[in-house]
C-alpha positions in Angstrom: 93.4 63.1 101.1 94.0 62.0 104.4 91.7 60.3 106.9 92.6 60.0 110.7 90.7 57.1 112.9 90.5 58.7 116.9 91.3 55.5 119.0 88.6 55.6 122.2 90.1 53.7 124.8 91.4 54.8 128.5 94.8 53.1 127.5 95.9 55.2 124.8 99.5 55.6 126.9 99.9 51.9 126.4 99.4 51.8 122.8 102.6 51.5 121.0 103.2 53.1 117.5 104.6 49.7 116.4 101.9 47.6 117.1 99.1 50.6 115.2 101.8 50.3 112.5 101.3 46.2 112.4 97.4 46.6 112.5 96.3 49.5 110.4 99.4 50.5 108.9 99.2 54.4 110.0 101.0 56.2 112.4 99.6 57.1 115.9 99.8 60.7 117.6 98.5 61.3 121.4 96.5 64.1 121.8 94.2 65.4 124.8 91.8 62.9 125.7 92.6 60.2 123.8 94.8 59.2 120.6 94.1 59.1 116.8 95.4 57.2 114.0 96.1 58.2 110.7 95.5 55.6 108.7 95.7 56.7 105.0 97.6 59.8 104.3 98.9 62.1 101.3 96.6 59.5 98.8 95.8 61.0 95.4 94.8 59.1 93.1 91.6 59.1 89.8 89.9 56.3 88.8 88.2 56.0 85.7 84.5 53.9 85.0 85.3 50.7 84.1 88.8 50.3 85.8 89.9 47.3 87.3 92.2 48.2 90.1 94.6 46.0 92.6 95.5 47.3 95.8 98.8 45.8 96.6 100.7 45.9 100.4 101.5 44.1 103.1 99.1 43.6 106.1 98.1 47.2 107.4 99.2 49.1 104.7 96.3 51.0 104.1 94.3 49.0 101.4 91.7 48.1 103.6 90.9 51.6 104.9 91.3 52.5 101.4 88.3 50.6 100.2 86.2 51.5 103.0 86.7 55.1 102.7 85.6 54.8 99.1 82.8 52.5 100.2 81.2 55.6 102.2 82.2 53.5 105.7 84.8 56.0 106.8 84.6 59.3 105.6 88.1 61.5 105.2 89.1 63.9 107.4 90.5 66.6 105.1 91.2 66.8 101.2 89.0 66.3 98.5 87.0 63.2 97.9 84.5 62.4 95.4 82.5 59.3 93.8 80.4 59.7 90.6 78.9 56.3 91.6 77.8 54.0 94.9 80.6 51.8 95.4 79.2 48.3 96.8 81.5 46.9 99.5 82.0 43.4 99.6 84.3 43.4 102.8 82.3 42.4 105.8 82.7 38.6 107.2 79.6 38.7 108.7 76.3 40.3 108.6 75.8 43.4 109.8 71.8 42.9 110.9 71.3 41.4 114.3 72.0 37.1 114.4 68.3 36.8 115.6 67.1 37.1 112.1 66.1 34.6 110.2 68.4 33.8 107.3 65.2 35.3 104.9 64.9 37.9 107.4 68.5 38.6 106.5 68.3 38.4 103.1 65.4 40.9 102.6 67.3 43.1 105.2 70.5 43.3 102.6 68.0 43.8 99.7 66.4 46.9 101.4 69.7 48.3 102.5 70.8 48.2 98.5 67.6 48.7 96.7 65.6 50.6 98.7 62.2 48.8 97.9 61.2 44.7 97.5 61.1 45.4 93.8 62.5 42.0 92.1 63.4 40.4 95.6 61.4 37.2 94.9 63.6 36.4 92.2 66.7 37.8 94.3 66.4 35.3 97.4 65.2 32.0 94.7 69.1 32.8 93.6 70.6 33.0 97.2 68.7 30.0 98.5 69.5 28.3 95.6 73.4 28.8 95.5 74.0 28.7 99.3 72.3 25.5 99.5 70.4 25.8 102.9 66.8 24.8 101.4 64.6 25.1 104.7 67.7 26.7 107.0 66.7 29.8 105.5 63.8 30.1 107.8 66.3 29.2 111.3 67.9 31.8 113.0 71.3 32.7 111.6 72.7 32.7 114.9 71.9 28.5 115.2 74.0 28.9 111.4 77.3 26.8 111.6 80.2 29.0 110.3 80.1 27.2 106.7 76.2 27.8 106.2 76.6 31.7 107.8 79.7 31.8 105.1 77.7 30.3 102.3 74.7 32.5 102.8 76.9 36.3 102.9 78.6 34.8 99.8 75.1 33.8 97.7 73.7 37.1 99.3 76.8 39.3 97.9 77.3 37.9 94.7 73.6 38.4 93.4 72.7 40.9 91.4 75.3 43.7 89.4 77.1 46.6 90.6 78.5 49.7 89.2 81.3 49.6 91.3 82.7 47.1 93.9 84.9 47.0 96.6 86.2 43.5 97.1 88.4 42.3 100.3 89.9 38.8 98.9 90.0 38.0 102.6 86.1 37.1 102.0 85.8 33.6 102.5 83.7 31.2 100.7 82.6 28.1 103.0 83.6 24.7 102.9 85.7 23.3 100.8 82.8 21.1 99.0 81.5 24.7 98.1 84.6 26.6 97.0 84.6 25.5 93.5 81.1 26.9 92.6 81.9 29.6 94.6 85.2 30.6 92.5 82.8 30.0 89.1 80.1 32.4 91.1 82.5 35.1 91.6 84.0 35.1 88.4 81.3 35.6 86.7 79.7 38.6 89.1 83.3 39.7 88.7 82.3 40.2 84.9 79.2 41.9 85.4 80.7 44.7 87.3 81.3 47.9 86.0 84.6 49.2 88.2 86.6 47.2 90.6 88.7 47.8 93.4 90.6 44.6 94.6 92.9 44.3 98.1 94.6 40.5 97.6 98.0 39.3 98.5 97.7 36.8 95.3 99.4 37.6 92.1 97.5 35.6 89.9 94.2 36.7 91.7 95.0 40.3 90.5 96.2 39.5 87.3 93.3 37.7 86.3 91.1 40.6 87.2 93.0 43.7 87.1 94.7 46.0 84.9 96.1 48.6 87.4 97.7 48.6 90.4 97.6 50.9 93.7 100.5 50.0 96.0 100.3 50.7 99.2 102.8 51.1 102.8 101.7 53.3 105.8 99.3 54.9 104.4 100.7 56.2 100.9 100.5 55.1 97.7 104.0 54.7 96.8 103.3 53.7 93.4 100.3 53.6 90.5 100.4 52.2 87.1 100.6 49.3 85.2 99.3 45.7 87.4 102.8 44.5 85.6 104.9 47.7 86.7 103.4 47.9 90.4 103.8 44.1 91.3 106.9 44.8 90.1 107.4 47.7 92.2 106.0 45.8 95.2 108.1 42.7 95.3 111.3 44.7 94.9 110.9 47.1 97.4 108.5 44.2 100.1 
């Protein structure tokens, strides 16, 4: 499976294959009007329900384009691709509806995206006011949010609920510091409740707490799949 990213800037001669290589980890190829990236390439790989997978590489090896081409965010450009199951992305830092909204505007948003319907939302946004601790914030405008409150409100609205399969980006943050503890119960535990996992993290004992198999990554590729024991391994010798 391969999947190629066309860059869409008038400066594609000034674009140097070194610095695509430092940011998205593919290689980069000029072609009329413009350039394109391939940014995972030659990846074949099956996952089974109920496998908990660590994607392991440096900074743009691929993992991240990895979990949003399985997410449905990218789609491939050739090869075969195919998901027996909506995999949930937990990747963005930020909300993806406009910062006018209300923070209960924002909420039921996310709900309709995933659900479809308001079935079982009162009980849904009781949970993320709870957690995130804003009590009346929720009715401000998200873009009057400090960072902390924006941060603790994705978090309480990600974390709610189960999913058959999710794609997690450790690079998530969870607030302030006074809210990192609950937030590190919090995510264990909807950790627990999810079916399969798919986990990018540059932290050994974050992946070996969670995951059972490991996807390492460098350009691209996967270089190596097996074992989370064999592929950090792998990994650190050949970093």
């Amino acid at each position: 499976m391969r999947l190629d990213i066309p860059v869409m800037t008038t400066e594609t001669r000034s674009l140097k294959a070194s610095l695509i290589r430092s940011v998205t980890g593919g290689k980069l190829s000029r072609r009329r009007g413009g350039a394109v990236i391939t940014a995972l390439n030659e990846v074949n790989c099956t996952v089974y329900e109920g496998e908990r997978i660590a994607l392991i590489g440096h900074n743009g090896a691929g993992k991240s384009s990895f979990l949003r081409l399985i997410s449905g965010i990218y789609q491939h450009t050739s090869g075969f691709f195919e998901t027996k199951v909506r995999v949930f992305p937990m990747l963005h830092k930020s909300f993806i509806t406009s910062p006018e909204l209300s923070g209960m505007q924002a909420i039921k948003a996310h709900y309709l995206m995933v659900k479809g319907n308001l079935k079982g939302f009162q009980d849904f946004s009781e949970d993320v006011i709870s957690f995130s601790g804003l009590g009346d914030y929720i009715h401000l405008p998200i873009k009057t949010y400090s960072q902390g409150m924006a941060t603790r409100l994705l978090f309480a609205v990600l974390t709610s609920g189960r999913h058959e399969c999710l794609a997690l980006d450790e690079g998530l943050g969870a607030g302030d510091s006074s809210f990192f503890h609950r937030a590190q119960k919090r995510l264990k535990e909807f950790l627990s409740t999810t079916g399969t996992l798919f986990l990018a993290s540059h932290s050994d004992q974050l992946l070996s707490k969670f995951c059972e198999r490991g996807l390492v990554f460098k350009e691209g590729k996967i270089l190596f799949d097996g074992s989370l024991e064999q592929a950090l391994s792998y990994y650190h010798k050949n970093e």
